[in-house]
N, CA, C and O atoms as a printed pandas DataFrame, in Angstrom:
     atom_number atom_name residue_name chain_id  residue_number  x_coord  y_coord  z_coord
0              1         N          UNK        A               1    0.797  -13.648  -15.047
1              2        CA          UNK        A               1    0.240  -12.905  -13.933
2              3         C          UNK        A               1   -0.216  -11.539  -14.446
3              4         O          UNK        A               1    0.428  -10.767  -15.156
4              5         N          UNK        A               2   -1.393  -11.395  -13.975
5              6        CA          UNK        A               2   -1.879   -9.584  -14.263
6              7         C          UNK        A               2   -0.670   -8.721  -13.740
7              8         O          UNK        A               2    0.357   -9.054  -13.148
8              9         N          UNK        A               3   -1.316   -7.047  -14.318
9             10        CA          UNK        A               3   -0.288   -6.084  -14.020
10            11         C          UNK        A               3   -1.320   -5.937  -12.871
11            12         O          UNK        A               3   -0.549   -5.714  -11.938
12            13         N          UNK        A               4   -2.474   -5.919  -12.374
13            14        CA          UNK        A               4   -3.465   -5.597  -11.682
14            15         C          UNK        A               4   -2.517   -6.801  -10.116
15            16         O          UNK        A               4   -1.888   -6.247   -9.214
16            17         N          UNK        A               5   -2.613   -7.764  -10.164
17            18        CA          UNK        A               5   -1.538   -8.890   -9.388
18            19         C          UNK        A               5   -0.786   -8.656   -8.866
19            20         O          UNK        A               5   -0.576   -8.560   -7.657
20            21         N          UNK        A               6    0.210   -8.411  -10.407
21            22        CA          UNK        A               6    1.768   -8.008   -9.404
22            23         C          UNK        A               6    2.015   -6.972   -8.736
23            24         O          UNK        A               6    2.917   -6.803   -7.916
24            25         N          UNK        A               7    0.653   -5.758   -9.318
25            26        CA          UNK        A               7    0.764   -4.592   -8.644
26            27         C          UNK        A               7    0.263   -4.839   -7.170
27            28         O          UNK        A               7    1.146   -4.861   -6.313
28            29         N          UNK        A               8   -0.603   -4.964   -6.901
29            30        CA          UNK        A               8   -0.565   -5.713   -5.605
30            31         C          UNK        A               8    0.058   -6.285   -4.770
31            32         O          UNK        A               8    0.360   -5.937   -3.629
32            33         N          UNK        A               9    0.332   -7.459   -5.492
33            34        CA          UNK        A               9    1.624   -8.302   -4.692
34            35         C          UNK        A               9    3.152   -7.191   -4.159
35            36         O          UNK        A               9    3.757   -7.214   -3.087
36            37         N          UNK        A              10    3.329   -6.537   -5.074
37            38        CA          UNK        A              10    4.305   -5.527   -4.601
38            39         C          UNK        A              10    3.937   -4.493   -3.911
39            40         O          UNK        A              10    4.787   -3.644   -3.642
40            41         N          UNK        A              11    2.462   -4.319   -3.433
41            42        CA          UNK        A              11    2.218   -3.382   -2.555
42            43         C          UNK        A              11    2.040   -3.422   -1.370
43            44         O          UNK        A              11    2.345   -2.611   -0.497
44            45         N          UNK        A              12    1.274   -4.875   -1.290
45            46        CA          UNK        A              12    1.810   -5.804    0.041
46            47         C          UNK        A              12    3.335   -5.264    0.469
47            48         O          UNK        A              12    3.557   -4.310    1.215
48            49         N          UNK        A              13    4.151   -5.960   -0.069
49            50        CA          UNK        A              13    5.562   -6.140    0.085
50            51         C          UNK        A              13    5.824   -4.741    0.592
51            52         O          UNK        A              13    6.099   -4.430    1.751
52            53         N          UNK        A              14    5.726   -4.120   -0.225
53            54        CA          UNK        A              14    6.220   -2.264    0.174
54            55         C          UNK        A              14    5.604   -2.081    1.288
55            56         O          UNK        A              14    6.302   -1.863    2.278
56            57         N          UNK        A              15    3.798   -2.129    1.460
57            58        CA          UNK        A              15    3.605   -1.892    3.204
58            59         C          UNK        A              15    3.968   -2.567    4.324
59            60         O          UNK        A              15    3.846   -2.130    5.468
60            61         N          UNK        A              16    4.557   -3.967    3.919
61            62        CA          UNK        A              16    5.089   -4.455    5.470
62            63         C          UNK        A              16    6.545   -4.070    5.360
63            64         O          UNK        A              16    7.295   -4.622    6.165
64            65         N          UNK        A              17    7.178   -3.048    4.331
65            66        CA          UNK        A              17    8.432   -2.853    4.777
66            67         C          UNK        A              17    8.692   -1.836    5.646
67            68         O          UNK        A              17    9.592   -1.899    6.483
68            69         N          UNK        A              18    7.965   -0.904    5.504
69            70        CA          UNK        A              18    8.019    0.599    6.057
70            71         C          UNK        A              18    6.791    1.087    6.196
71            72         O          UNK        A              18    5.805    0.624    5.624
72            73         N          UNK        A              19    6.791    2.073    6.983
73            74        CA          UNK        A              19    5.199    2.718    7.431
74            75         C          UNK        A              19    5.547    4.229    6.596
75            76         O          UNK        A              19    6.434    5.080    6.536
76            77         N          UNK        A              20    4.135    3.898    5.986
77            78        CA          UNK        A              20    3.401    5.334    5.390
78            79         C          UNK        A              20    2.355    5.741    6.424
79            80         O          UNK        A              20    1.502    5.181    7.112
80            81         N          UNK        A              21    2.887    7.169    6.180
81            82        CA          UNK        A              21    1.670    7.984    6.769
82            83         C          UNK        A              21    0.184    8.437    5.519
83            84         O          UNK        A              21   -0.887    9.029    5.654
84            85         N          UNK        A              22    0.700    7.953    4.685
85            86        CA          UNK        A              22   -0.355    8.687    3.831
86            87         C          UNK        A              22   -0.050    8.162    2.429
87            88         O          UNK        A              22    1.107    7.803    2.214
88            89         N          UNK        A              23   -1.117    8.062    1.277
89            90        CA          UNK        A              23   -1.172    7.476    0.248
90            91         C          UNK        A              23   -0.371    8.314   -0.797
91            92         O          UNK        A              23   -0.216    7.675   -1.838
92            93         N          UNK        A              24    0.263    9.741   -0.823
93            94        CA          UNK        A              24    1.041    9.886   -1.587
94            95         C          UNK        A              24    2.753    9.159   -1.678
95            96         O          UNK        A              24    3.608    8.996   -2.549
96            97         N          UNK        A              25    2.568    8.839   -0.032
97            98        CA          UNK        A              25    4.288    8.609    0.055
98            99         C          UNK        A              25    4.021    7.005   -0.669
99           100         O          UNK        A              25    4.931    6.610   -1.398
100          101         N          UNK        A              26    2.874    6.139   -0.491
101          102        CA          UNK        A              26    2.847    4.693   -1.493
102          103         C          UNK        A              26    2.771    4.725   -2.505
103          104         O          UNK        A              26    3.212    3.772   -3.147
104          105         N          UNK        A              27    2.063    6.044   -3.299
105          106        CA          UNK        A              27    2.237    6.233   -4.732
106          107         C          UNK        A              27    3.921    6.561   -5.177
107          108         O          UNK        A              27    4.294    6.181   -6.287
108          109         N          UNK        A              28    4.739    7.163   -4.404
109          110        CA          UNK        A              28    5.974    7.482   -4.457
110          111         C          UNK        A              28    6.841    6.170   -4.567
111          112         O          UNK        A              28    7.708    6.003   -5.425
112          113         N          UNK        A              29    6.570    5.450   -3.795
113          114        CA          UNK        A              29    7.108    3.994   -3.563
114          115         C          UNK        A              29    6.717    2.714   -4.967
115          116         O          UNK        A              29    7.426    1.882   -5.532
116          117         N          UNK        A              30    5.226    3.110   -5.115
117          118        CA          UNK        A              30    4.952    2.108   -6.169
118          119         C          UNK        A              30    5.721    2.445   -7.824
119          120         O          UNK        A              30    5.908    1.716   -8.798
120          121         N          UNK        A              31    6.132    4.387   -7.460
121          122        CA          UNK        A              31    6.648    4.740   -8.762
122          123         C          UNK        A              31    7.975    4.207   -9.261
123          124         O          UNK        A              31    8.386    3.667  -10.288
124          125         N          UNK        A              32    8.532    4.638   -7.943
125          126        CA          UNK        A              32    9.697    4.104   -8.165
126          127         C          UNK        A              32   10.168    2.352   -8.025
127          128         O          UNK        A              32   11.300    1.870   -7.981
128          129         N          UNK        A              33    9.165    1.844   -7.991
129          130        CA          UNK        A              33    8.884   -0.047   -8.135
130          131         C          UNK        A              33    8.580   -0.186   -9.793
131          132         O          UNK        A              33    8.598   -1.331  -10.246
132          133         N          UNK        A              34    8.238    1.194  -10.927
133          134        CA          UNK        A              34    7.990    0.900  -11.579
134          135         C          UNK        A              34    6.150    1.093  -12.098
135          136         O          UNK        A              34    5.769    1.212  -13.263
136          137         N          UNK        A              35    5.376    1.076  -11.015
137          138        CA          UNK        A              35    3.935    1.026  -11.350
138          139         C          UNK        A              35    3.924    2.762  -11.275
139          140         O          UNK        A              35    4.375    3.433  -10.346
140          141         N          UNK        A              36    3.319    3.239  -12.447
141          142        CA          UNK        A              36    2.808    4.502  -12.483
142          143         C          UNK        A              36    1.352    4.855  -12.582
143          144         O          UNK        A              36    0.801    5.052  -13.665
144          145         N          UNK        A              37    0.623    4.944  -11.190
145          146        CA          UNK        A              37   -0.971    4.736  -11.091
146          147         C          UNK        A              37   -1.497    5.796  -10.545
147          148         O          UNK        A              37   -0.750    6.295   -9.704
148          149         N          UNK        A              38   -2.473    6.327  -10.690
149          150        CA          UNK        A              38   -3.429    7.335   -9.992
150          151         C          UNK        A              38   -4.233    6.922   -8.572
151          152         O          UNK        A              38   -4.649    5.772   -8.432
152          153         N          UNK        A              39   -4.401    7.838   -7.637
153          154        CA          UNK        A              39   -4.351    7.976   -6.360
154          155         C          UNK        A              39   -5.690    6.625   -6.298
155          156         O          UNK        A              39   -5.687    5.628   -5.576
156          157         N          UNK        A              40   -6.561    6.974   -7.144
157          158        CA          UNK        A              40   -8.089    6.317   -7.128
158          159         C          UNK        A              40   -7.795    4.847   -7.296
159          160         O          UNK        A              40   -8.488    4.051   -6.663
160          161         N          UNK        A              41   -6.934    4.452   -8.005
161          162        CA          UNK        A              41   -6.467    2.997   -8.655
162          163         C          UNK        A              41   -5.724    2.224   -7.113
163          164         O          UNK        A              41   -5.930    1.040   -6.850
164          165         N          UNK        A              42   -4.914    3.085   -6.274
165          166        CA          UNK        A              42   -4.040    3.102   -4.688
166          167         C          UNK        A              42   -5.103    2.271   -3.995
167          168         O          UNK        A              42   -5.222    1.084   -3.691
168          169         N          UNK        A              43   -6.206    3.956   -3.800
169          170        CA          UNK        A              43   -7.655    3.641   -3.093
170          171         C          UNK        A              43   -7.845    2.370   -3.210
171          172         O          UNK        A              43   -7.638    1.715   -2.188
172          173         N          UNK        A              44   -8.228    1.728   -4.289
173          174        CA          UNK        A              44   -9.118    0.646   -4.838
174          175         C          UNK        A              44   -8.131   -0.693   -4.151
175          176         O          UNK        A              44   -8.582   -1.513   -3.350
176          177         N          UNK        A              45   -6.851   -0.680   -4.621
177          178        CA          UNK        A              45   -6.419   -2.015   -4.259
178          179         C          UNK        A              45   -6.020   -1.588   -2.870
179          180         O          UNK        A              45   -6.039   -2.662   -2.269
180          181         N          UNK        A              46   -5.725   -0.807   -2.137
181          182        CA          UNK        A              46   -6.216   -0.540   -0.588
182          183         C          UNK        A              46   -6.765   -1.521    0.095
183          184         O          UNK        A              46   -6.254   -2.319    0.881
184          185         N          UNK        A              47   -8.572   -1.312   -0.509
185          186        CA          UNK        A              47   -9.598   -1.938   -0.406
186          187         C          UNK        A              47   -9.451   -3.012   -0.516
187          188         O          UNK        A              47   -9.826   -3.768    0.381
188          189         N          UNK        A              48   -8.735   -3.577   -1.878
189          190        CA          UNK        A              48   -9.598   -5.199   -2.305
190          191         C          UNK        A              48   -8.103   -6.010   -1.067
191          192         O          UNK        A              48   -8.034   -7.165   -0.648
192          193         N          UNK        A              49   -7.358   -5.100   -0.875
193          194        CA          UNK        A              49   -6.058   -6.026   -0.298
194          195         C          UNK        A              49   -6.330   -6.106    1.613
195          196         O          UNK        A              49   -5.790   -6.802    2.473
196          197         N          UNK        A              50   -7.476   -4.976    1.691
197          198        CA          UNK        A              50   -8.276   -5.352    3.079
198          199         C          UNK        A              50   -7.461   -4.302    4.278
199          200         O          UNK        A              50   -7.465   -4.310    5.509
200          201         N          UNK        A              51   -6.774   -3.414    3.235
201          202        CA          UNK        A              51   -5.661   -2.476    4.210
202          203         C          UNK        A              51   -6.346   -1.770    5.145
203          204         O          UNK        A              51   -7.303   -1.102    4.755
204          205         N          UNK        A              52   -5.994   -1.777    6.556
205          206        CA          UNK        A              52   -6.507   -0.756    7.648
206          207         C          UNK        A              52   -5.552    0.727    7.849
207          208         O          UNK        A              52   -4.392    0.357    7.668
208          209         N          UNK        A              53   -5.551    1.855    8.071
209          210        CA          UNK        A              53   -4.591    2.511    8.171
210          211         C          UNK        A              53   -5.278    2.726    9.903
211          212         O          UNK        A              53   -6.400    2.890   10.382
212          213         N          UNK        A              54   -3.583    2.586   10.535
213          214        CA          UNK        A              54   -3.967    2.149   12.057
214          215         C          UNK        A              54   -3.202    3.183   12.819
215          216         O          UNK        A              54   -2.852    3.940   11.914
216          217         N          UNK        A              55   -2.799    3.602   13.771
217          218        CA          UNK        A              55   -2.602    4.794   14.632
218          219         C          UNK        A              55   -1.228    3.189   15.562
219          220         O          UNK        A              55   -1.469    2.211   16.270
220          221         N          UNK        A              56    0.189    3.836   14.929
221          222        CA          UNK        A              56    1.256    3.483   15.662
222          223         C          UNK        A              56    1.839    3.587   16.705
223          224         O          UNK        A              56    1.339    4.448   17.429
224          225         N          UNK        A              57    3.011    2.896   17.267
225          226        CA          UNK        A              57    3.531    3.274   18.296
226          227         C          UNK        A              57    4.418    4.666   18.397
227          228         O          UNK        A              57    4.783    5.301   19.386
228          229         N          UNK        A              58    4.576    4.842   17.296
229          230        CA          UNK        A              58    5.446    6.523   16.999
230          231         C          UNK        A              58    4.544    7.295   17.261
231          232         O          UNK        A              58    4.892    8.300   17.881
232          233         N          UNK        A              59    3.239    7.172   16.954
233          234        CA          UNK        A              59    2.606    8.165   17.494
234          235         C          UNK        A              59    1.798    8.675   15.790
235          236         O          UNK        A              59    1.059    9.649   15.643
236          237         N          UNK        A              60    2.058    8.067   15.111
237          238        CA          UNK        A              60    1.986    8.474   13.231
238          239         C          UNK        A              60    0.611    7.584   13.170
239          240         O          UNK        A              60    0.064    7.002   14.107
240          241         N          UNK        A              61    0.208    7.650   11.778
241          242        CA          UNK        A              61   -0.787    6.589   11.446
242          243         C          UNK        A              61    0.126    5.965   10.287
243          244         O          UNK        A              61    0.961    6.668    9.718
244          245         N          UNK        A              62   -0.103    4.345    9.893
245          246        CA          UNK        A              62    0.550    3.789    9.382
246          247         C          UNK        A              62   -0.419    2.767    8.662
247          248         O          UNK        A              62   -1.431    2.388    9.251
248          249         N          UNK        A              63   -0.060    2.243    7.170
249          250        CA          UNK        A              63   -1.011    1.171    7.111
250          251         C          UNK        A              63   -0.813   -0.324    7.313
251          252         O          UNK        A              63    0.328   -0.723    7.079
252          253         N          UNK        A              64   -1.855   -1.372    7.767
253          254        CA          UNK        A              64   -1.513   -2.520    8.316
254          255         C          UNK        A              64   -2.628   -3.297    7.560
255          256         O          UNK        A              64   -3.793   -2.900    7.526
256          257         N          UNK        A              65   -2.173   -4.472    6.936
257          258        CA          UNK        A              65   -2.743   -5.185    6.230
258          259         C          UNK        A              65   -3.105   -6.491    6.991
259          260         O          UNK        A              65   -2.398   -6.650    7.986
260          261         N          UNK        A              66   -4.066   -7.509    6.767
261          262        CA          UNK        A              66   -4.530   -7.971    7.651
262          263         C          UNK        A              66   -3.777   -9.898    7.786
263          264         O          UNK        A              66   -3.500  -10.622    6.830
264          265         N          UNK        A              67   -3.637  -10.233    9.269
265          266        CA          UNK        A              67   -3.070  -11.502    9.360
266          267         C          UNK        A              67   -2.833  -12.308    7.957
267          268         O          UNK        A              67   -1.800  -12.552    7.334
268          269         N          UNK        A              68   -4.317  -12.648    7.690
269          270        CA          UNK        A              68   -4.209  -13.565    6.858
270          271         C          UNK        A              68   -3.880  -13.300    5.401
271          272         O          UNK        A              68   -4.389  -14.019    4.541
272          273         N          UNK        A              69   -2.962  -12.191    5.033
273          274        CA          UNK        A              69   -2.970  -11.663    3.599
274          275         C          UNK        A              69   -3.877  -11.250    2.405
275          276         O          UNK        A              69   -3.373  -10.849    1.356
């Protein structure tokens, strides 16, 4: 499996565990998972993984990835 993959696959995992308000606290999360990546590299698989950042019931914005994975 790519590092490009699993990094992903574990970023999935990390956003349906807990809500971020913002892409430093997922860079914080992916660090301590081990992946040490720059904000632009976040951005990108964001994108290819189809992430929405959506306005919660707390009242926060949070990101939500879509039904079908």
């Amino acid at each position: 499996m790519s590092a490009k993959k699993t990094r992903q696959d574990v970023l999935r995992i990390i956003i349906q565990s807990k809500s971020f308000d913002n892409q430093e606290e997922l860079l914080a999360d992916l660090k301590s998972e081990g992946f040490n990546i720059a904000q632009p590299t976040l951005s990108r698989d964001l994108k290819q993984l189809k992430a929405s950042k959506v306005y919660n019931k707390d009242g926060k914005y949070s990101y939500l990835l879509p039904a079908d994975g």
